[in-house]
N, C-alpha and C positions, 0 to 999 in steps of 0.2 A: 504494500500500500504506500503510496507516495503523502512523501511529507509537501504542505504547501505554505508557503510565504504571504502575507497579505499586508497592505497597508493602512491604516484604520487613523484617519483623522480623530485629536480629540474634540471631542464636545459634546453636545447632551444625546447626541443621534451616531447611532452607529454606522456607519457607510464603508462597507468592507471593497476593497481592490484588491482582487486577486493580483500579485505580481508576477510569481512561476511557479515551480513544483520540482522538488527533487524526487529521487527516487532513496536516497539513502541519509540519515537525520545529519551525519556530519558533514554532508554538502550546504544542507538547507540553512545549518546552523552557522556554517563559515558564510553564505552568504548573507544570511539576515545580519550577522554581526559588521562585515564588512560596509549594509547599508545603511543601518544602525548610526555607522560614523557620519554619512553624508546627509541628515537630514537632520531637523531639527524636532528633539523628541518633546519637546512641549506641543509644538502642535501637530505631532502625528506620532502613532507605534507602526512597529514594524514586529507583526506575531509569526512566528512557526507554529503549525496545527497540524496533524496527521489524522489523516482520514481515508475511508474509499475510497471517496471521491469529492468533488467540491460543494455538494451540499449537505456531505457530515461535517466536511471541516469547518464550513460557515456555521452552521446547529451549534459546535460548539465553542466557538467563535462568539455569538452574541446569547447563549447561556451563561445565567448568572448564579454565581459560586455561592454557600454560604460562608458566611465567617465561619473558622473554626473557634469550637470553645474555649473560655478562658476560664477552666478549671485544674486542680490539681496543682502541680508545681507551676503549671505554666502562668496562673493567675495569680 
């Protein structure tokens, strides 16, 4: 399954750009980092996602994570 790159303006609305797609995580990851340096990350991310295909990777792309708990030692 191919890893995919996307570019994701910030702001209140998510508007995903597919950029490319590797096939192996330590290509997609040398490139996003590499793009990472040429943009300005306040107002845009630059995510790696892995998916089938491009509309798993979008699904979970604009799913929303919970916080994890703040109990035990961690709290």
């Amino acid at each position: 399954m191919p890893y995919y790159i996307y570019r994701i303006p910030t702001g209140p609305v998510k508007i995903l750009e597919k950029i490319t797609q590797f096939d192996a995580f330590k290509d997609a990851s040398a490139e996003a980092k590499r793009m990472r340096k040429e943009v300005d990350l306040t107002k845009m991310a630059i995510k790696v996602v892995f998916g089938e295909n491009e509309i798993q990777a979008e699904e979970a792309l604009m799913s929303v994570r919970e916080a994890e708990p703040l109990t035990g030692d961690d709290w």
